[in-house]
SEMI-923828 format. One record per residue (C-alpha): x, y, z; residue in three letters. Coordinates in steps of 0.25 Angstrom, whole numbers, always signed. Example, Ala and Ser with C-alpha at 12.3 -4.5 7.8 and 13.67 -1.06 7.14 Angstrom:
R_+49_-18_+31_ALA .
R_+55_-4_+29_SER .
! end
This chain:
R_-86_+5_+89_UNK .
R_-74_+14_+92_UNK .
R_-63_+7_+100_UNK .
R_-59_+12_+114_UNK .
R_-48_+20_+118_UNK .
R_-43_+8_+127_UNK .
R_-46_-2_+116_UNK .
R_-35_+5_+106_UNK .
R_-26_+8_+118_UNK .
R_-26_-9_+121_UNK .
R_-25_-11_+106_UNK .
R_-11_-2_+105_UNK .
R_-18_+9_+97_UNK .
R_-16_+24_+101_UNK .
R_-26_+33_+97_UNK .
R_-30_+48_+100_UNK .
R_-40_+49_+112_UNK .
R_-44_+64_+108_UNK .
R_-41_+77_+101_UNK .
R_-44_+83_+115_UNK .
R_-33_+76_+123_UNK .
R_-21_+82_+125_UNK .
R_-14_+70_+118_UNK .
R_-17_+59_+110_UNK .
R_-11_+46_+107_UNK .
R_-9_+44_+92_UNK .
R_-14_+30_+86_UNK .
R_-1_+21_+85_UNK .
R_-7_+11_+74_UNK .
R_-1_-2_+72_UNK .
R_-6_-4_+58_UNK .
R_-9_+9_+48_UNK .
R_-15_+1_+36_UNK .
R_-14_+14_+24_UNK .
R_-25_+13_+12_UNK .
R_-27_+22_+0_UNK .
R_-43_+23_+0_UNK .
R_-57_+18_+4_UNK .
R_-56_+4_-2_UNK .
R_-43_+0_+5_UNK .
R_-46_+5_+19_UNK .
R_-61_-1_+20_UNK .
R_-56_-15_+23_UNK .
R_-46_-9_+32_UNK .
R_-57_-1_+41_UNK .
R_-66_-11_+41_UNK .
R_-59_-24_+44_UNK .
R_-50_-19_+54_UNK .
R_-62_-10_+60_UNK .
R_-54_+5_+59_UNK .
R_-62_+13_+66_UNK .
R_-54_+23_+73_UNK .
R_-53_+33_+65_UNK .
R_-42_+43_+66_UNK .
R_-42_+56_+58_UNK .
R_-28_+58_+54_UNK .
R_-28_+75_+47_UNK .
R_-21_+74_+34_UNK .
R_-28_+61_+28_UNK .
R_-36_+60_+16_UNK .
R_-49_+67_+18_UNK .
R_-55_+55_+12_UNK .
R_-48_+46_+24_UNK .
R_-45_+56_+35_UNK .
R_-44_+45_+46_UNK .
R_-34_+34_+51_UNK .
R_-43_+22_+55_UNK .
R_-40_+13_+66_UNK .
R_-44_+0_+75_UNK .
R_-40_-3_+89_UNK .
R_-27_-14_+86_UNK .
R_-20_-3_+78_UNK .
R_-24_-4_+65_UNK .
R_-25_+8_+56_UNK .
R_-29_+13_+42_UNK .
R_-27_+26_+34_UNK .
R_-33_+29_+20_UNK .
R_-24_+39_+14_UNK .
R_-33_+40_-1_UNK .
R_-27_+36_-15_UNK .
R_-13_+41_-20_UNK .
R_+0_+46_-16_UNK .
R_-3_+59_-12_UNK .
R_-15_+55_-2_UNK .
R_-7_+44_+2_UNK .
R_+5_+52_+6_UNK .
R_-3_+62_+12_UNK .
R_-12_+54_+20_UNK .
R_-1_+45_+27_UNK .
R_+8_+58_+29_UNK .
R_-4_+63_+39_UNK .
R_-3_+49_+44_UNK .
R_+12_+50_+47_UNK .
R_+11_+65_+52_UNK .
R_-1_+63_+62_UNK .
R_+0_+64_+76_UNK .
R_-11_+55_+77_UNK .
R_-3_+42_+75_UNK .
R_+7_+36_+78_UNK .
R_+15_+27_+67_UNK .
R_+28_+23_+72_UNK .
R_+23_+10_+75_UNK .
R_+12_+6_+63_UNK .
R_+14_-3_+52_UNK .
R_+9_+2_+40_UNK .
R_+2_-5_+29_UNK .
R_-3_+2_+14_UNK .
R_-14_-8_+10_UNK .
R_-20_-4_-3_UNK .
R_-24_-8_-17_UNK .
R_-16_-8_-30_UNK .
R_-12_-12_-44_UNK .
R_-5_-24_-47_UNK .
R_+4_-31_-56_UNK .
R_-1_-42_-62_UNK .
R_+12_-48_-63_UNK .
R_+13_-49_-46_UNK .
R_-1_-51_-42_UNK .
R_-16_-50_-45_UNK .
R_-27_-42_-40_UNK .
R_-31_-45_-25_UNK .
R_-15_-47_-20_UNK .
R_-9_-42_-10_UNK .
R_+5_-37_-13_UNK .
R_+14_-30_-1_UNK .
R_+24_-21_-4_UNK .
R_+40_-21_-5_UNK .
R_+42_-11_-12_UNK .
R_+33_+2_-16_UNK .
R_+37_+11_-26_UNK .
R_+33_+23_-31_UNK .
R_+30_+22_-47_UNK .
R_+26_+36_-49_UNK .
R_+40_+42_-46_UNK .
R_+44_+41_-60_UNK .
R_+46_+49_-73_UNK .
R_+37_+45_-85_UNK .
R_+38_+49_-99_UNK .
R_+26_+44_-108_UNK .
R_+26_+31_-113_UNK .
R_+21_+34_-126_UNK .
R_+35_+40_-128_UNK .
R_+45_+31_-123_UNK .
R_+59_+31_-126_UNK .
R_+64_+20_-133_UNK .
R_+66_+7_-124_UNK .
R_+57_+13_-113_UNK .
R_+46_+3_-107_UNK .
R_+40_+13_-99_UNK .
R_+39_+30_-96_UNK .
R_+43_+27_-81_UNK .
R_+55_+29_-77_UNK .
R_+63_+36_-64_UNK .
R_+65_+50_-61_UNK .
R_+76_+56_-66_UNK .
R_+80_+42_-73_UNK .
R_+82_+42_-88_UNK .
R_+73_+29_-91_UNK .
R_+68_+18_-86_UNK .
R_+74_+8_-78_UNK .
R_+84_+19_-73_UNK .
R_+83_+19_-58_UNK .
R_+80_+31_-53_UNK .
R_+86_+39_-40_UNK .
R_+76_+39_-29_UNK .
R_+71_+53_-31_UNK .
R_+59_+54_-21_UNK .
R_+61_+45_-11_UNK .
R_+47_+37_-12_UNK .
R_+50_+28_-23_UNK .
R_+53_+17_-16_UNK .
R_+48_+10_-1_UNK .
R_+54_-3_+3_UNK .
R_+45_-9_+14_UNK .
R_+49_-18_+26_UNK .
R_+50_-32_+23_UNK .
R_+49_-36_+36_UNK .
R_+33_-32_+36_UNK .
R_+34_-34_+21_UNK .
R_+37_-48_+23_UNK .
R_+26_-49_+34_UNK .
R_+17_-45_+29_UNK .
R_+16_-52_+17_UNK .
R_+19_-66_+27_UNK .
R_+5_-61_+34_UNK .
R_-2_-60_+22_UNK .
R_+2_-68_+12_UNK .
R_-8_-79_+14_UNK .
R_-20_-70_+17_UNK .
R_-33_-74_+8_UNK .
R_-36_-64_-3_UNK .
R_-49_-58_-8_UNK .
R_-51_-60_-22_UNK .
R_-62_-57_-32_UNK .
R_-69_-63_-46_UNK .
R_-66_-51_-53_UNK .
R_-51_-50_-48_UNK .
R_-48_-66_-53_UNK .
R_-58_-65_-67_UNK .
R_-49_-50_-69_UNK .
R_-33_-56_-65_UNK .
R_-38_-69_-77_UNK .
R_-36_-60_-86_UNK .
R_-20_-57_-83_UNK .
R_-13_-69_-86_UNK .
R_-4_-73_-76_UNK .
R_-1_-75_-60_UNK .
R_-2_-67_-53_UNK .
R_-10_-59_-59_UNK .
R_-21_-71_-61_UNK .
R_-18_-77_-49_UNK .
R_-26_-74_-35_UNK .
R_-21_-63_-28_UNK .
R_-9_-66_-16_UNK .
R_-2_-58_-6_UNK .
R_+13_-55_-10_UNK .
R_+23_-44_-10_UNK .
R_+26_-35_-22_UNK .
R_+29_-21_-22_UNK .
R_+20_-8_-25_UNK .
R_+22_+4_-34_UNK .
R_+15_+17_-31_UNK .
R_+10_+28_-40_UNK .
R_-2_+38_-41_UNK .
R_-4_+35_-55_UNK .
R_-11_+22_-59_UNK .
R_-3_+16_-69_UNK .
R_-9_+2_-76_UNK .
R_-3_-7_-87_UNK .
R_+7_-18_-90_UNK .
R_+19_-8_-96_UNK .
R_+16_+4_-84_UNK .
R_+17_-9_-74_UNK .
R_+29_-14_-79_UNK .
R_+35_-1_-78_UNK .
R_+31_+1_-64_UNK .
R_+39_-14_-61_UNK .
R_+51_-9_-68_UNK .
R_+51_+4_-58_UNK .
R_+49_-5_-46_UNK .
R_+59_-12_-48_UNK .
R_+68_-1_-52_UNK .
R_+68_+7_-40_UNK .
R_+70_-6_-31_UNK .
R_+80_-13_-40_UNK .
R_+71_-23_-44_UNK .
R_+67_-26_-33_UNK .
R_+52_-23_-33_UNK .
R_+40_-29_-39_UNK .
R_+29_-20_-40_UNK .
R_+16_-27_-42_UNK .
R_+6_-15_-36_UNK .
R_+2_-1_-39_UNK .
R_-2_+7_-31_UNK .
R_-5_+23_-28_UNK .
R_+0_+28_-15_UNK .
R_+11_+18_-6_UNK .
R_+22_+26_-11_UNK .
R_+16_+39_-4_UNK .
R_+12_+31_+6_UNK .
R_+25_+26_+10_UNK .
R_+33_+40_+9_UNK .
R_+24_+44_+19_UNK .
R_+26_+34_+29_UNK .
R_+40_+33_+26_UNK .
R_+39_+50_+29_UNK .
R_+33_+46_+43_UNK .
R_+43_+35_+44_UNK .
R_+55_+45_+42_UNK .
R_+47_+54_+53_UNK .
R_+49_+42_+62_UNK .
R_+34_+40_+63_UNK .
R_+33_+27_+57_UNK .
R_+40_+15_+52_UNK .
R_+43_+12_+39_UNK .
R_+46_-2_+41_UNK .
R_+30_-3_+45_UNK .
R_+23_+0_+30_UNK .
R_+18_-12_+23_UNK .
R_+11_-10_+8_UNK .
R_+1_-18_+4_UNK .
R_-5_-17_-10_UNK .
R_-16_-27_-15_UNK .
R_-21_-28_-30_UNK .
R_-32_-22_-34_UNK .
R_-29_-21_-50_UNK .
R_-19_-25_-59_UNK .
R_-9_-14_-65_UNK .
R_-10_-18_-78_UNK .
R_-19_-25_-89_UNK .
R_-21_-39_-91_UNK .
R_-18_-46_-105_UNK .
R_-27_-38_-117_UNK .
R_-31_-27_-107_UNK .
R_-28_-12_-109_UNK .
R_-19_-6_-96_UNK .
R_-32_+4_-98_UNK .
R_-44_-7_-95_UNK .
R_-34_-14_-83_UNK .
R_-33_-1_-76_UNK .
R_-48_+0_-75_UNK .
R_-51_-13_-74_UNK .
R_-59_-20_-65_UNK .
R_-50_-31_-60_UNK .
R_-57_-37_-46_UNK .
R_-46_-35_-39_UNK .
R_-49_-20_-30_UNK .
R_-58_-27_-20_UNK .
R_-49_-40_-16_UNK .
R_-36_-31_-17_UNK .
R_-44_-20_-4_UNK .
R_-49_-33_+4_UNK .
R_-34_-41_+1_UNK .
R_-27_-27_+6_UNK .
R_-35_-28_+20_UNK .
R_-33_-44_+20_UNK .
R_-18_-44_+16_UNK .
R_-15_-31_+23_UNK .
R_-23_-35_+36_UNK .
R_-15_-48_+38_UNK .
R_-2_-37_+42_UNK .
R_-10_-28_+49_UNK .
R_-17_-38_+56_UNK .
R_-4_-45_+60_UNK .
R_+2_-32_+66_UNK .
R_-10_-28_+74_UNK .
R_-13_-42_+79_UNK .
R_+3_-44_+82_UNK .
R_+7_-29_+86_UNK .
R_+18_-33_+97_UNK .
R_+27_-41_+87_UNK .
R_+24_-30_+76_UNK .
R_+25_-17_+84_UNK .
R_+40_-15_+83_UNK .
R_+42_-21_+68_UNK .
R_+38_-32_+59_UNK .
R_+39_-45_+66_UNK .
R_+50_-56_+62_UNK .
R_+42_-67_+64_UNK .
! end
């Protein structure tokens, strides 16, 4: 049943009455929980029961509508990859239907994961996210001598020579204050697991890779290409902590955060929202490269378990912050909560 109009008013919700009055309230969401396709959002839409739908013009055609409950929780689907991630939430930002300036966002989706900083099933929130496409590449086949890798910084000579920031989207530092929260209400939450994601994670032969999956921050890396294997990982570790002075860890890859980000950050710099309000979640689905014996090749289309424990961890893990927010709105209306 569609909620009433003075439902969503007593629940703190604004939202348009009808094209044919003269002005409409836009809908001020507490939450906006961002997903890339289908299998992200369903868990999303059903649980939390998002049924006012919103069409918002300039979404995918695949995902044309924002989706809503009545406590102000919302969700978008922007589809897969940078350039219908970028687009999607720059429609987002730019419509008049909504109002931002007071939403918490959270990117909750699935990626790739080092074995060496979890397993299939965690749940890693994000310090850091950085873009791993934004680099040269010479191929690897014809490296110069003493090179480890065809990676390296634009307009640098090799790598391990920190590059200027030439586009402005390399790098995104998120808030620690919801960082840390976020992880403090999530930490303990009870994670799905399959047979097939512990018979799989055997064959790698240390924690955590072997272990159960936990919750625990470690940074993202972004990129439209799909890279896989132990030497292209390393690679993407060393430009991680390159472009932060060491000071990230990336353990998760992934297609879109990046573009994600520099579109919120663009409505931020508009003054329509907060940057200090975006949290990333990423939860494993697959390892980013092969296990002992294995060809890079085989891991990439493997079957490892892990795809449907890491969609129904990204709801469990991701909902303990949402939750929190809605349930507590007048401590986190005007910023993260200290206590």
């Amino acid at each position: 049943m569609t909620p009433s109009l003075p439902s969503l008013a007593a629940a703190g919700v604004l939202i348009a009455v009808s094209p044919a009055m003269a002005t409409e309230a836009p809908i001020a969401p507490k939450v906006l929980v961002i997903s890339m396709f289908e299998h992200e959002a369903t868990q999303w839409l059903e649980r939390e029961k998002l049924d006012i739908k919103t069409p918002i013009a300039g979404l995918s055609e695949a995902f044309p509508d924002l989706s809503c409950n009545a406590a102000g929780l919302c969700l978008v689907t922007t589809a897969m990859g940078y350039a219908n991630a970028a687009s999607s939430i720059s429609a987002l930002v730019h419509s008049d239907k909504l109002d931002l300036s007071h939403t918490y966002f959270l990117i909750a989706g699935i990626a790739g994961v080092d074995p060496a900083d979890g397993t299939t099933g965690s749940a890693l929130w994000a310090r850091y996210v950085i873009d791993g496409g934004l680099q040269w590449e010479v191929d690897a086949r014809s490296l110069p001598k003493g090179w480890n890798t065809g990676l390296f910084g634009m307009y640098s000579k090799a790598p391990g020579e920190k590059p200027k920031s030439v586009y402005g989207t390399e790098i995104y530092h998120l808030d620690e204050a919801l960082l840390d929260k976020a992880y403090a209400l999530s930490k303990d939450v009870a994670l799905a697991d399959s047979d097939d994601a512990r018979a799989y994670r055997a064959l790698y032969p240390a924690a955590p890779a072997n272990a159960a999956p936990s919750v625990s921050i470690c940074d993202t890396v972004s990129g439209d290409t799909w890279w896989h294997g132990k030497a292209m990982s390393d690679a993407i570790n060393a430009w991680a902590k390159l472009l932060t002075d060491g000071a990230a860890n990336y353990c998760t890859t992934q297609q879109e955060d990046n573009a994600t980000l520099t579109a919120l950050k663009r409505g931020a710099d508009m003054g329509r929202l907060d940057f200090k309000r975006i949290a990333v979640l990423r939860t494993a689905s697959n390892f980013d490269q092969e296990h002992p014996g294995q060809l890079p090749s085989d891991s990439l289309n493997a079957n490892s378990g892990g795809f449907m424990p890491s969609l129904e961890n990204a709801y469990r893990v991701g909902s303990a912050l949402t939750g929190a927010i809605i349930a507590g709105w007048d401590a986190w209306k005007d910023g993260v909560p200290k206590d």
